[in-house]
N, C-alpha and C positions, 0 to 999 in steps of 0.2 A: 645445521644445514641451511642452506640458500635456500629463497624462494623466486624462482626464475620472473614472475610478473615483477618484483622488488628488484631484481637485477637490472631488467629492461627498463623500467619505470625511472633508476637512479641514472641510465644513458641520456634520458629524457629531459629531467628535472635538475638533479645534482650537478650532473657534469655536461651539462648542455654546453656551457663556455669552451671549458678548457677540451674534451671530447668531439661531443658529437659537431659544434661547430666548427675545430678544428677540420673534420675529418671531412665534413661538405665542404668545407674551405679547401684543400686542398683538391677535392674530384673536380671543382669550378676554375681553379687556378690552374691548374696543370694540364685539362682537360681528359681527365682520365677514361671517361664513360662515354658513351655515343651510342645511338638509339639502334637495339638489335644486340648490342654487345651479350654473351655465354662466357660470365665469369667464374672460372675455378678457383675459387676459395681456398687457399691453402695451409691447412692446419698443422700445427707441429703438437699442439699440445699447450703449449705454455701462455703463459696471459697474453702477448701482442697477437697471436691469430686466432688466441680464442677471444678476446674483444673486438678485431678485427670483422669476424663472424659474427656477433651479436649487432655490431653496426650496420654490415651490408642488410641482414634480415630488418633493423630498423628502417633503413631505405628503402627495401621495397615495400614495406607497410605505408610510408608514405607514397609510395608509387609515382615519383617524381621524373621517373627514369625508367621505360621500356624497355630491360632487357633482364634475363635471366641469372642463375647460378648454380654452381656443383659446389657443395662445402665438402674437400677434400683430404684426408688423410694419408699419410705415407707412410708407412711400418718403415724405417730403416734397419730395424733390429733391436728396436727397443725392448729390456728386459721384462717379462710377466706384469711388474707392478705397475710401470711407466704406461703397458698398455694399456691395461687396467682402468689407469685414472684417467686416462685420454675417453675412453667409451662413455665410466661413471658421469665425465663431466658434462660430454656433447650432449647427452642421455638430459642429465638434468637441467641443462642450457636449451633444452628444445632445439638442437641444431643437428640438424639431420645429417651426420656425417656418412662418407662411400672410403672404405679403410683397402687401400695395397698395399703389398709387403711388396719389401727387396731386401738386397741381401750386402746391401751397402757398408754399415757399420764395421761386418765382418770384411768385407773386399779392404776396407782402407786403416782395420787396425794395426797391420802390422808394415806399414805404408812408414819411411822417416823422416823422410824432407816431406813438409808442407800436407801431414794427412787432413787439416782441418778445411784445406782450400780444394783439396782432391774429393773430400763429400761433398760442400758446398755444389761444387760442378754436376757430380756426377747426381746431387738430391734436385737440381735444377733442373737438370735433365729430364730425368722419371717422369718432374712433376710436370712438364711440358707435353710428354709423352703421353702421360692418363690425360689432359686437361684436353689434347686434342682429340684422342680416342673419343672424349665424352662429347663433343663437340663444340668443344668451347675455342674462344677465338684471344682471350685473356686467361694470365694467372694473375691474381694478387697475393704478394708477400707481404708480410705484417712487420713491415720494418717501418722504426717510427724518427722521431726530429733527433734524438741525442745519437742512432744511428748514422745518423746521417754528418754532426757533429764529428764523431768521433773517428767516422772513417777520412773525411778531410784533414785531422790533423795525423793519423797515421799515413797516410800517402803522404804528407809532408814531413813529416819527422823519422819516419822509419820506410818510404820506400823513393823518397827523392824527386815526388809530383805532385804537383795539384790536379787532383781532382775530386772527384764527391759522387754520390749514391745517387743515381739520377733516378727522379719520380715515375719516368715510363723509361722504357723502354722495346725495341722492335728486337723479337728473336733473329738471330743470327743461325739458328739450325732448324729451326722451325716453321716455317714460311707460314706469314700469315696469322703471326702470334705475339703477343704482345704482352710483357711483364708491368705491372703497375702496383705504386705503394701508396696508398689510400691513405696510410697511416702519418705520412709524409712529415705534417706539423702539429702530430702531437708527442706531447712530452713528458718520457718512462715515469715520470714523478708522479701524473695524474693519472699514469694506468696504475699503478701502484696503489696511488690513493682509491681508485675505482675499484679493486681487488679487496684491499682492507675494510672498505666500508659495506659493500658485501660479502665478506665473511669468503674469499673465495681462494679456492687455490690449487696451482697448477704446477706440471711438472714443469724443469729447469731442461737446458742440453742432455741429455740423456745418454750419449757415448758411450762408449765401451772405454776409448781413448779419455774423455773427459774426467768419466769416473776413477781411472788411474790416476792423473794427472791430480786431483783434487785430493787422494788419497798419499799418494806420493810425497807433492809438494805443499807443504800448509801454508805456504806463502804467495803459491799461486802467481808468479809474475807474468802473466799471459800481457800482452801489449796490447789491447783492449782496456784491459785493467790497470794498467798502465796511466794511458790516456784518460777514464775516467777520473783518477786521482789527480792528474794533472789541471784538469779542468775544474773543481771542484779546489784546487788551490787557487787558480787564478781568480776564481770569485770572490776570492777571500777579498782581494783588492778591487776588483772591474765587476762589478754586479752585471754587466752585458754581455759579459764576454761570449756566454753561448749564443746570443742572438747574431754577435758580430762575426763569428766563425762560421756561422749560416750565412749572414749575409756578403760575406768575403767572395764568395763563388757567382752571386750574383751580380757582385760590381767589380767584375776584371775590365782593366782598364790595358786594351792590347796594345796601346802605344808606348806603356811602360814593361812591357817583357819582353825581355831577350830573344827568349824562343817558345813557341809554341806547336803541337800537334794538331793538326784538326783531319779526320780520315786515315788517320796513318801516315800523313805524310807530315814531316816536320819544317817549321816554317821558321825562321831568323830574322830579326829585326832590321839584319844589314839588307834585305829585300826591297826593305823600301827607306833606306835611309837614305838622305842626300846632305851633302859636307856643304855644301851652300844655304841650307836655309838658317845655321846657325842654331846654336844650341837654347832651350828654353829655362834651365837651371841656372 
C-alpha cells in the first residue's frame, strides 16, 4: 500500500520537471486561474484526475493563488467495485472528495449512434450543474498533452477538420462558468511513470458499454486506439512528431487555407483574394 506523504513528496521531487512544472506551466500560459476563482475538481476515478487533484491540493499549499476548490465526484453508474476503489483511493490520497449519482450510464447504454459522445455531453453537464450549485465559477478536467494530440489527428483523419481540445474554455449553457485543463502539457507517459513509482492504482472507463465492448471485441478498434498506434509508429521515424502535432495548431498560417470557421460563420480565401497582386509560388 501507498504512503500518501511519499506520493505528494514524489509530485515535489521526482517529477517536478516532467509534472508539477508542466502543470504551473500550463495555469501561467494559458492563464487558467485568477484571484477569487471556486474550482470544481472533477474526479472520475482514474489516474489523470486523480493526479490532477493531488496537484491543485499541491498548489494551494504553496498558496500562490487566492482562490478555492470542491474536489468532485460523479457516480454515473459505476459498478459496486469501481465505486469502491474511487472512495479507497480519495480516502487514502487525503482528498476530500463530495460524490453524486446519476443515472447516466444506464440513459445511454442502449443509445447506437454515438453513445460514447451522448455521455461525454450529457457527464459535462451534471458536472457543470453540481460545480455551480457548490458555488464554484470553474471546472477542471484532467485531460492531458497526448489528449489533446490525439484529438487533432482524429478531427483530421476521421472527422474532416482542424481543430484541437482547447485549454479553457467559456460555458455555453452555463453562464458564467468556465472549463479548464490544468493538465494541458503533461504527458500520459509521466502520469504513468508517477503511478508505477507509487505503487498506485486506479480505475480505467468504467461503462457498462465500455465493459461489453472490451469483452466482445479483443481487438478493441476504438479510433482513439487507433490514433495512438498511429502515432507511436510515426516515432519510429520523426522522434518530434508529437511535439509538432501540438505545435501545428499553434502555427496556422491563415493566408494559406482555403477556408476557415471562426464563430460559426465560415470564411474563403476568395474574400480577400485579389488577381493582380500575383501569385507568391
Amino acid at each position: 500500500m501507498f504512503n500518501c506523504e511519499d506520493v505528494e513528496r514524489s509530485i515535489r521531487k521526482k517529477f517536478s520537471k516532467t509534472i508539477w512544472g508542466r502543470f504551473t506551466a500550463a495555469l501561467l500560459e494559458y492563464e487558467l486561474l485568477e484571484e477569487g476563482d471556486k474550482v470544481a475538481v472533477c474526479i472520475s476515478g482514474g489516474k489523470d484526475s486523480m493526479l490532477m487533484a493531488k496537484l491543485f491540493q499541491e498548489l494551494k499549499r504553496h498558496n500562490k493563488y487566492e482562490f478555492s476548490v470542491e474536489y468532485i465526484v460523479m457516480d454515473p453508474g459505476y459498478n459496486k467495485e469501481n465505486r469502491e476503489k474511487i472512495e479507497q483511493n480519495a480516502k487514502a490520497l487525503n482528498v476530500p472528495i463530495h460524490i453524486f449519482e446519476t443515472d447516466i450510464f444506464s440513459s445511454v447504454f442502449n443509445v447506437e449512434k454515438n453513445p460514447c459522445y451522448l455521455c461525454a455531453r450529457m457527464r459535462r453537464g451534471n458536472l457543470y450543474k453540481r460545480a455551480k450549485s457548490l458555488g464554484c465559477n470553474k471546472i477542471a478536467l484532467g485531460h492531458h498533452f497526448d489528449d489533446v494530440i490525439e484529438t487533432i489527428l482524429m478531427g483530421m483523419l476521421y472527422g474532416g477538420q482542424v481543430q484541437t481540445m482547447m485549454p479553457k474554455l467559456h460555458s455555453t449553457n452555463f453562464e458564467g462558468m468556465e472549463l479548464i485543463r490544468p493538465m494541458y502539457l503533461i504527458r500520459e507517459k509521466d502520469i504513468v511513470r508517477w503511478c508505477d513509482y507509487n505503487n498506485l492504482s486506479f480505475i480505467r472507463c468504467a461503462c457498462k458499454f465500455t465493459e461489453q465492448i472490451e469483452t466482445e471485441d479483443k481487438e478493441n478498434t476504438s479510433k482513439r486506439k487507433e490514433i495512438k498506434a498511429l502515432i507511436q509508429e510515426l516515432k519510429k521515424t520523426n522522434p518530434q512528431v508529437e511535439s509538432n502535432i501540438f505545435r501545428s495548431v499553434e502555427n496556422v498560417n491563415i493566408d494559406t487555407v482555403v477556408s476557415y470557421k471562426q464563430s460559426g460563420v465560415v470564411h474563403n480565401f476568395l474574400e480577400t483574394y485579389s488577381k493582380d497582386k500575383g501569385s507568391s509560388n
